[in-house]
C-alpha positions as CSV (number, residue, x, y, z in Angstrom):
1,X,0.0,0.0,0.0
2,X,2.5,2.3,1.1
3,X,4.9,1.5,-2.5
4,X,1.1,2.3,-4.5
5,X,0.9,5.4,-2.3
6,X,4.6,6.5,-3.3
7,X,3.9,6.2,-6.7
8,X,0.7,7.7,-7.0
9,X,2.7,10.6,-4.8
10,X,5.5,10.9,-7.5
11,X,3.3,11.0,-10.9
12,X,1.4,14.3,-8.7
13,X,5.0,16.0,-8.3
14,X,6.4,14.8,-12.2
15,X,2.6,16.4,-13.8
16,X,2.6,19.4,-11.7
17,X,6.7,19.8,-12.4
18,X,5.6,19.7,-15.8
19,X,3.0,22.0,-15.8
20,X,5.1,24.1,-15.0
21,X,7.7,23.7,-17.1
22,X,5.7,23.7,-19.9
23,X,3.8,26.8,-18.4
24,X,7.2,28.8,-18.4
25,X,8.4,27.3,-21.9
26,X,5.1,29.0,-23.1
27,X,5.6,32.3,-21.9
28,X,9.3,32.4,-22.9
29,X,8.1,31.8,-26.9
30,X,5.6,33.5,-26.8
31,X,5.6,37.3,-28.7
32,X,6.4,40.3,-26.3
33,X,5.9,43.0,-28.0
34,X,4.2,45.9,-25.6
35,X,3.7,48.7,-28.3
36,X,-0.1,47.7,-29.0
37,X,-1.3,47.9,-25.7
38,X,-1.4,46.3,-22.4
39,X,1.5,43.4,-21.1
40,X,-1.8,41.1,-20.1
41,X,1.1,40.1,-17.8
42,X,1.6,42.4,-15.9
43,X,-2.3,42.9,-14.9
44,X,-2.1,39.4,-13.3
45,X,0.3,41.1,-11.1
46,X,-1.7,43.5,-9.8
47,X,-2.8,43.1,-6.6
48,X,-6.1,42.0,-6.0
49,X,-8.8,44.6,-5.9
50,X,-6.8,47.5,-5.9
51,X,-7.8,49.1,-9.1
52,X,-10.9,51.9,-9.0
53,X,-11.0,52.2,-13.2
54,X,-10.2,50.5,-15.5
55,X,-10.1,51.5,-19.5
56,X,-10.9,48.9,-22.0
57,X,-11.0,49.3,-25.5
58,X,-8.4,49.8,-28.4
59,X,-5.5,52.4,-29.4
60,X,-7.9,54.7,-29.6
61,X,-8.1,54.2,-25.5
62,X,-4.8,53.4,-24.4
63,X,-3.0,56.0,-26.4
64,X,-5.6,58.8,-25.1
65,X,-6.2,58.1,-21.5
66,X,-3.2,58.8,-19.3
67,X,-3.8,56.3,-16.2
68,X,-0.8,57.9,-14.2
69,X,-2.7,61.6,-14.7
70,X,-6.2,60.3,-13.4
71,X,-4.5,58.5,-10.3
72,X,-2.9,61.8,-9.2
73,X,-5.5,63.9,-9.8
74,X,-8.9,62.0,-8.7
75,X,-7.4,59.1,-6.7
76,X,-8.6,56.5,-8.8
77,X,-5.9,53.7,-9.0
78,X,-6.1,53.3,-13.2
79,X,-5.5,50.7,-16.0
80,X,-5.8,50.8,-19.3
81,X,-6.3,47.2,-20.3
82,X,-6.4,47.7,-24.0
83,X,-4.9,45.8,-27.0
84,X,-4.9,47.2,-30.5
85,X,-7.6,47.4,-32.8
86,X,-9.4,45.0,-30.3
87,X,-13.4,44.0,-31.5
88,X,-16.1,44.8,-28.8
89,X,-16.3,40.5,-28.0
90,X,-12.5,40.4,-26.9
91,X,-13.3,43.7,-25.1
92,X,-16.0,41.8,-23.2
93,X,-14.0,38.7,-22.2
94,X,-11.3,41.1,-21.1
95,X,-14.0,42.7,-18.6
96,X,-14.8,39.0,-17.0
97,X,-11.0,38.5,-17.0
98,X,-10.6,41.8,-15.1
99,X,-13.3,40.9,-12.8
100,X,-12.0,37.8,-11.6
101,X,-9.2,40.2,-10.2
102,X,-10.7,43.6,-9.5
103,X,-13.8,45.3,-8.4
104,X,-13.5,48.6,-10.2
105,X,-16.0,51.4,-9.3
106,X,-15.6,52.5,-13.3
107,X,-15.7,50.7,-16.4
108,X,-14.5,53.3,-18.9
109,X,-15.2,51.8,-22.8
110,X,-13.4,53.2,-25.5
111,X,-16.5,52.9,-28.4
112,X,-14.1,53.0,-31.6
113,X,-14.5,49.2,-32.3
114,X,-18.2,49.4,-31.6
115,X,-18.5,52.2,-34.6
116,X,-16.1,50.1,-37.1
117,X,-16.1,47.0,-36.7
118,X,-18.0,45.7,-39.4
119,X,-16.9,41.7,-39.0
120,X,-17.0,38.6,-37.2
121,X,-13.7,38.2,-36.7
122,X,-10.5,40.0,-36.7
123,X,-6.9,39.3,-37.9
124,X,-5.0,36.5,-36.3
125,X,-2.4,39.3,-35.1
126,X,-5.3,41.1,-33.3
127,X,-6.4,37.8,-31.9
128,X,-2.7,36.9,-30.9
129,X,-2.1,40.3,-29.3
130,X,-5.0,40.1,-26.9
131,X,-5.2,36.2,-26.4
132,X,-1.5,35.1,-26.3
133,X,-1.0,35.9,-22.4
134,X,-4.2,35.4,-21.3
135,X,-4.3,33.0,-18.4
136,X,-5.9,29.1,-19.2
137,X,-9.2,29.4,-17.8
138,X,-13.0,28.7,-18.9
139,X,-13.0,32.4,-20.1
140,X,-10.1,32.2,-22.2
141,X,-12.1,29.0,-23.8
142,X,-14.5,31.2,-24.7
143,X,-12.8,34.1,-26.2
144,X,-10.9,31.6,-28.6
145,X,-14.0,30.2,-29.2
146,X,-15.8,33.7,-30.3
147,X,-12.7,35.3,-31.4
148,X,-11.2,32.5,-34.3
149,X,-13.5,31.2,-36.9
150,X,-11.4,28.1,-37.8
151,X,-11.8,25.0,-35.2
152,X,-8.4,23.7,-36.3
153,X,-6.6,27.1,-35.9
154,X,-7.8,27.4,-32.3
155,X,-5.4,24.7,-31.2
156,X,-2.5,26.8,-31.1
157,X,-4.1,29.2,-28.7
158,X,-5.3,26.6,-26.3
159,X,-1.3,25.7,-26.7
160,X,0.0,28.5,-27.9
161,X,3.8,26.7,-27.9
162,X,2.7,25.3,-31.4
163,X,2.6,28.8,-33.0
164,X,5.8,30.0,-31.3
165,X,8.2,26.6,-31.2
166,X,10.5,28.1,-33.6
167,X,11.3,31.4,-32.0
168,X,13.9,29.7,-29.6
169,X,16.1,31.1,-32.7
170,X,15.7,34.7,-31.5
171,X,15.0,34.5,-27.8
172,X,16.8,37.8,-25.9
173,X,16.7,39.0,-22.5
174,X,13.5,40.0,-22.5
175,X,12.1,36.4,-22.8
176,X,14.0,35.3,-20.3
177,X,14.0,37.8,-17.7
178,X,9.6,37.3,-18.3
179,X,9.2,33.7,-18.3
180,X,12.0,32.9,-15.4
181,X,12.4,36.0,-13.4
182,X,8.1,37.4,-13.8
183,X,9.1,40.3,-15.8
184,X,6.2,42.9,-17.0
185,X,6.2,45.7,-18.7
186,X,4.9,48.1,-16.0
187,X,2.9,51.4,-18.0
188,X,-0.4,50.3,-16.9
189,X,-1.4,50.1,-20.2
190,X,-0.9,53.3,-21.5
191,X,1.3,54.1,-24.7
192,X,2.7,57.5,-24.9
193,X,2.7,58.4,-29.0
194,X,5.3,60.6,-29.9
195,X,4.7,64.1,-31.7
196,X,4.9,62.9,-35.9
197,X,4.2,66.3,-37.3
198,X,0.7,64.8,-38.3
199,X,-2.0,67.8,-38.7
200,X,-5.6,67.0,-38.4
201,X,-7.9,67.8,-40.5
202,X,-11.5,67.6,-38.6
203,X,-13.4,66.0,-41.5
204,X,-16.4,64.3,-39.7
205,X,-19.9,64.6,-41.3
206,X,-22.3,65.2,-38.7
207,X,-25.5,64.0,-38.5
208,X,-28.5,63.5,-36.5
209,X,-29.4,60.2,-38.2
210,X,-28.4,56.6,-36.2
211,X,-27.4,53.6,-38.2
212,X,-27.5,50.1,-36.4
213,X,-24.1,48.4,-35.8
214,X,-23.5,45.5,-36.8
215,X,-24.9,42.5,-35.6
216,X,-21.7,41.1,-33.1
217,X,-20.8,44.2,-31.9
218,X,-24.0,45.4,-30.8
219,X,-24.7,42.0,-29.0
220,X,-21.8,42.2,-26.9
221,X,-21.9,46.1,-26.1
222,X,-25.3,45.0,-24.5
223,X,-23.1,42.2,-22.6
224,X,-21.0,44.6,-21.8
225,X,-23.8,46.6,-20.4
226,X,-25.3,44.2,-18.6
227,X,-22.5,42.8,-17.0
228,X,-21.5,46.3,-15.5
229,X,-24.9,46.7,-14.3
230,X,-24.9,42.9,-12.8
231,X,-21.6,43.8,-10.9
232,X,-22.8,47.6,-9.8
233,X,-19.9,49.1,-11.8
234,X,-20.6,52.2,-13.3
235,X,-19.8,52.1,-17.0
236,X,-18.7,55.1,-18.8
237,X,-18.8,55.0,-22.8
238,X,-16.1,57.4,-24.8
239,X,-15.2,58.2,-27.7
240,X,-11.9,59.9,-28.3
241,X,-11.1,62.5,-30.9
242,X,-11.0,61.2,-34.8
243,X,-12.5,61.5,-37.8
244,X,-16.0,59.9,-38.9
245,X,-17.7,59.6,-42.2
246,X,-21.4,60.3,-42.1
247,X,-21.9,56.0,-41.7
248,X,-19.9,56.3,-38.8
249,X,-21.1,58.9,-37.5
250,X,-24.5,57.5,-37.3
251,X,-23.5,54.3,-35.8
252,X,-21.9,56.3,-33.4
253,X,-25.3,58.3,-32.4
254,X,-27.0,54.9,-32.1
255,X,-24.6,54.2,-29.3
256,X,-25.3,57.1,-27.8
257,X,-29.1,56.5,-27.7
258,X,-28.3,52.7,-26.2
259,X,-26.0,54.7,-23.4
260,X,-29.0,57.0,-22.9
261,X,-31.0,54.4,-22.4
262,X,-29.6,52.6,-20.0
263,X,-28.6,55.6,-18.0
264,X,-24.8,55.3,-19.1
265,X,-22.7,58.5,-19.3
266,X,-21.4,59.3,-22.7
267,X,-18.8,61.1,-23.4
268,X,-18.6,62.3,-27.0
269,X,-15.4,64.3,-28.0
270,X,-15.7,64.0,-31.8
271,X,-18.7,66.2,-31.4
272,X,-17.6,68.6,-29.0
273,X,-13.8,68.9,-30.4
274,X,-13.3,72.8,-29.1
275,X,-14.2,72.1,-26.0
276,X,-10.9,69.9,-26.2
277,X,-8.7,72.7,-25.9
278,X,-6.2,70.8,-28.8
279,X,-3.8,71.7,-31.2
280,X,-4.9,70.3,-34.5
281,X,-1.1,70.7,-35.8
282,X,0.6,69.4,-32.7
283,X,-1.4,67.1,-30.6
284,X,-2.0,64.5,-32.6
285,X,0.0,61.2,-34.1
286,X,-2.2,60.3,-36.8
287,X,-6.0,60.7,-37.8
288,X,-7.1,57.9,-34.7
289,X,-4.6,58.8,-32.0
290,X,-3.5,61.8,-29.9
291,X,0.4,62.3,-29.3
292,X,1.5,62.4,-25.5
293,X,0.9,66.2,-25.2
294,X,-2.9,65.8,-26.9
295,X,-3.6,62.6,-24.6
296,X,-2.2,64.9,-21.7
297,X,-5.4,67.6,-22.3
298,X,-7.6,65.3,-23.5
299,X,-7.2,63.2,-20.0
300,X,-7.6,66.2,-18.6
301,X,-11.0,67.3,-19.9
302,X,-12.2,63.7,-19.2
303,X,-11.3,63.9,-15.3
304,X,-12.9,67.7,-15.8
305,X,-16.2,66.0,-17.1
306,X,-16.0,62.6,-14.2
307,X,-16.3,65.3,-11.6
């Protein structure tokens, strides 16, 4: 009995040992690139319930909203938990993630993808960005299931090591030092975009008229919005400065009308740009995304307009 119960005793140690290893061989070959939005890493290591907001959204979000600037001048520990170009159902799946961690007071949604996404699903790059570093769980199931149309192509997210098995031939420091000594990439999300010498031209057509979004993305804005309201968070809907064709434009006033339905602040900066206080020749990186000094004032007005 006791030979039985020493075996039994050393296959637990040799599976969980190789868990492990196998855990850690994952995140060493596994892309690190931080300049499309938030090291998912490095929100794991936050600690528990200590955020008060947190951002979620695209570049549009974590290129505009300064986290560090809100902290010091409400209070309100912040996070932008963004990837780029991220689709409203990833966005949705990162909330549940976040919540398993954090008990924000504010959910603060960057609407861009709501307006343009016009898809079921998105690039694998997109998918890869957001996904990659995601830790296994039921909800990370689901996002792969919602997020890649192929069933055979979701294998190597479930086990991401058969995307990545060849990069051993240009692993650096920076591998290492994150999959053996828990290095993140501490910014809390937020990408400061250098000033390009890109002048905006504000060339929106307004309108009063709505158009419906498309089918996904309105179905999991209202997921979004009810699991805010489930958890008492208050959710706060923005969208950042850009430009807007008259189709966009109208999607965007449908959202609107959803947010004022369900008693959701909006916060609408494409149609109240002088309010902004911005430089159209110095504040801006490109048409979507505001420079460091233009995310600096813009963060500004939105603290001006939580109050």
């Amino acid at each position: 009995m006791k030979k039985e119960t020493k075996k039994i005793l050393i296959i637990i140690v040799i599976l969980i040992i190789s868990m492990i290893a196998f855990n850690r061989l994952s995140i060493l070959l596994v892309r690190k690139g931080n300049g499309y939005g938030s090291d998912v890493l490095n929100f794991y290591k936050q600690p528990r319930d200590t955020i008060d907001m947190i951002v979620l959204g695209s570049s549009h979000a974590y290129t505009s909203l300064n986290p560090y600037l809100i902290e010091s001048k409400t209070n309100l520990k912040t996070y932008d938990f963004c990837t780029q170009q991220q689709p409203l159902w990833i966005t949705y799946y990162y909330l549940k993630e976040a919540l398993k961690y954090q008990h924000p007071k504010y959910i603060v949604l960057e609407a861009h993808m709501a307006v343009v996404g016009n898809n079921d699903y998105a690039e694998e790059q997109v998918n890869r960005d957001a996904i990659d570093k995601m830790k296994f769980s039921t909800n990370k199931i689901d996002v792969i299931k919602n997020s890649v149309e192929n069933k055979d192509d979701r294998v190597s997210y479930y086990l991401n090591i058969i995307k990545y098995h060849s990069r051993y031939k240009e692993l650096n420091k920076i591998d290492i030092k994150t999959a053996f000594l828990g290095y993140t990439v501490d910014n809390k999300g937020y990408i400061a975009l250098e000033e390009t010498g890109y002048i905006f031209n504000n060339e929106s057509e307004f309108t009063d008229n709505e158009s419906e979004l498309y089918k996904k993305n309105k179905e999991y804005l209202y997921k979004i919005i009810n699991l805010t309201k489930k958890e008492n968070i208050d959710l706060i809907i923005v969208k950042t400065p850009t430009s807007y064709n008259y189709e966009e434009m109208s999607r965007l006033n449908h959202i609107k009308r959803i947010a004022e339905e369900n008693d959701i602040l909006f916060l609408d900066y494409i149609n109240n740009m002088t309010d902004l206080n911005l430089d159209y020749n110095k504040d801006f990186y490109d048409v979507g995304h505001l420079n460091k000094n233009g995310s600096i004032k813009f963060t500004n007005k939105f603290i001006e307009n939580l109050e």
